[in-house]
C-alpha positions in Angstrom: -64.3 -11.0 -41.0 -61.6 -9.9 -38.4 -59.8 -12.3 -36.7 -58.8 -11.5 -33.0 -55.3 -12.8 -32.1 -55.3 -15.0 -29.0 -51.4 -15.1 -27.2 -49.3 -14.2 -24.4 -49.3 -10.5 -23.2 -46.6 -8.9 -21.7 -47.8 -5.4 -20.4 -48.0 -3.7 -16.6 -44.2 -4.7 -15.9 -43.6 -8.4 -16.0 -47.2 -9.5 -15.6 -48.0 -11.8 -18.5 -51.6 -12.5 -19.9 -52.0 -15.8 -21.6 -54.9 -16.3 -23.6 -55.5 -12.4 -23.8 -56.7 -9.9 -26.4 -55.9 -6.3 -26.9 -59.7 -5.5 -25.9 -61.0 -3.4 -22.8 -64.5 -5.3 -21.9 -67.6 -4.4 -19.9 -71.0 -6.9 -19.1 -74.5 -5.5 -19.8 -77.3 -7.7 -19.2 -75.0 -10.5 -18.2 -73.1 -10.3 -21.6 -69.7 -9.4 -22.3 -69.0 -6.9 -24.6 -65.5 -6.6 -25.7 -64.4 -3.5 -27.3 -61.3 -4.0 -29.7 -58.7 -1.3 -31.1 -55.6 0.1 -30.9 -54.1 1.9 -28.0 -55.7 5.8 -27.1 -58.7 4.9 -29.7 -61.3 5.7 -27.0 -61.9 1.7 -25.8 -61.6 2.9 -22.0 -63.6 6.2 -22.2 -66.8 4.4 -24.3 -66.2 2.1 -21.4 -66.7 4.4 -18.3 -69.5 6.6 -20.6 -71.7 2.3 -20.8 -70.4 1.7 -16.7 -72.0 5.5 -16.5 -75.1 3.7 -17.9 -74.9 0.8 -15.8 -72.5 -1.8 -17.6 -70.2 -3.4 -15.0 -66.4 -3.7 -15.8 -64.9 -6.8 -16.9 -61.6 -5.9 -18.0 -59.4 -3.1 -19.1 -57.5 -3.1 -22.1 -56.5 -6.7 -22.1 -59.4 -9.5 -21.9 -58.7 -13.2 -21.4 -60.9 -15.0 -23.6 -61.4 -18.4 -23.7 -64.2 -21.0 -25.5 -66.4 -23.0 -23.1 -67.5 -26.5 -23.6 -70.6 -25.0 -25.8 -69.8 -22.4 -28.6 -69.7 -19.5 -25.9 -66.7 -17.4 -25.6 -65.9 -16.8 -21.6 -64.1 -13.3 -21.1 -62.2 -12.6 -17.9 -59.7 -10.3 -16.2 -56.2 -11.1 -15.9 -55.4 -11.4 -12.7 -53.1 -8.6 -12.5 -55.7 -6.2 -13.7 -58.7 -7.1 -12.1 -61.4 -4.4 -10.7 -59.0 -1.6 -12.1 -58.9 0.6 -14.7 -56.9 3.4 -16.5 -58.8 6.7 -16.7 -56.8 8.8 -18.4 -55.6 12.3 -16.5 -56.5 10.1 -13.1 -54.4 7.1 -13.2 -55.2 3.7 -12.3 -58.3 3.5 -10.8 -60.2 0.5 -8.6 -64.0 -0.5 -9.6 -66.3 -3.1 -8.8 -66.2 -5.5 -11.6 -67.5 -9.4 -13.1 -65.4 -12.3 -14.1 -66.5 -15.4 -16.2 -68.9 -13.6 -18.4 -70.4 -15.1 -22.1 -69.4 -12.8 -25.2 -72.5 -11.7 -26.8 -70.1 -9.3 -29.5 -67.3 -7.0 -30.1 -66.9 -3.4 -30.6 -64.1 -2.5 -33.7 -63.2 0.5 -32.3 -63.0 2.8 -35.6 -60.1 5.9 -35.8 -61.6 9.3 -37.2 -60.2 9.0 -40.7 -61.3 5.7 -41.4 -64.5 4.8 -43.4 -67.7 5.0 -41.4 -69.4 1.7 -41.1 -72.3 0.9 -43.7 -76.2 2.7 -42.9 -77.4 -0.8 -43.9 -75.6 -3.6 -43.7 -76.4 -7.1 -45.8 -75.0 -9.2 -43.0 -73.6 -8.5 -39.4 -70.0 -8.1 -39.3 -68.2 -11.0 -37.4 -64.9 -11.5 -35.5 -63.4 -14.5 -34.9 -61.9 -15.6 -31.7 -60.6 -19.2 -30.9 -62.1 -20.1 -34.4 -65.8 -18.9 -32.7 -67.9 -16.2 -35.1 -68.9 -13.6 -32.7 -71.3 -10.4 -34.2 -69.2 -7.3 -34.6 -70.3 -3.9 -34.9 -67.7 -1.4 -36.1 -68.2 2.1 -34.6 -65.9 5.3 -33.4 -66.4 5.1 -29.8 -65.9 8.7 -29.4 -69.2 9.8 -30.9 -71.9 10.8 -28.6 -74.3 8.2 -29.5 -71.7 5.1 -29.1 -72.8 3.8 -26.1 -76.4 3.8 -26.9 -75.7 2.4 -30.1 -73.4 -0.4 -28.1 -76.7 -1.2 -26.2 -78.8 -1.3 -29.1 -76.8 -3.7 -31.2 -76.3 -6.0 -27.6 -80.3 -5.9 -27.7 -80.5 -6.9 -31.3 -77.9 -10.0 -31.2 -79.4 -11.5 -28.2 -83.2 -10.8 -28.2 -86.0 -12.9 -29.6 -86.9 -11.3 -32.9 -89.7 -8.6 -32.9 -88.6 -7.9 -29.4 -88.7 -4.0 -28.8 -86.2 -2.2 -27.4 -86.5 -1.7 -23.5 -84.3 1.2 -22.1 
């Protein structure tokens, strides 16, 4: 299980993020994904390649995350950043985007080099985050088939079971 660290920010100049995470985020289906990993991994390009597929952004690179009064984790924008995000080559760039968004699981951004993630897994992966279990799916999020692999795992962690897929 990883454990995501949940403390004050202090990135874009003197803007400071408390309660954030080093994760970009984006919401499909009204779920928030959060894709965690280090810096230049690929977290912002799997996220234009899901917005590409209809995903809206949440957040770029750092994500406020904070538990409701159920056993939801709520991911936000910091204010700072909100509706904008860094595309490489282009700069800062403005987008529509969602606040206030349930976490449904998080991407572990994987670096080539690293073990791939098992063909079969005995149990899902989890993260914690403000001591709340949330499905994980460890992936490289530079592979073709990432995003569609992001949707699929979103589809299997919050459908009914026996549900097909639907794309």
């Amino acid at each position: 299980m990883t454990e995501l660290d949940v403390a004050s920010r202090d990135i874009y100049g003197s803007a400071s993020f408390a309660g954030a995470i080093h994760a970009s985020s984006v919401a499909i289906n009204g779920y928030a994904i959060l894709i965690a990993g280090p810096s230049g991994i690929g977290k912002s390009d799997l996220m234009l390649r899901l917005i590409d597929r209809g995903a809206l952004l949440i957040s770029d690179d750092y994500t406020c995350v904070a538990p409701n009064d159920g056993n939801d984790i709520i991911a936000s924008a910091p204010e700072a950043t909100a509706g904008r995000i860094e595309v490489r080559g282009l700069g800062i760039v403005d987008m529509p985007h969602v606040n206030a968004v349930k976490t449904a699981m998080v991407v572990m951004a994987l670096a080539q080099g690293e073990a791939p993630p098992e063909r079969y897994p005995l149990s899902p992966a989890i993260c914690r985050i403000c001591g709340i279990d949330i499905p994980a799916l460890p992936l490289f999020p530079l592979e073709a088939s990432a995003p569609v692999k992001v949707e699929l795992a979103l589809h299997h962690f919050t459908s009914p079971l026996n549900e097909p897929y639907k794309t």
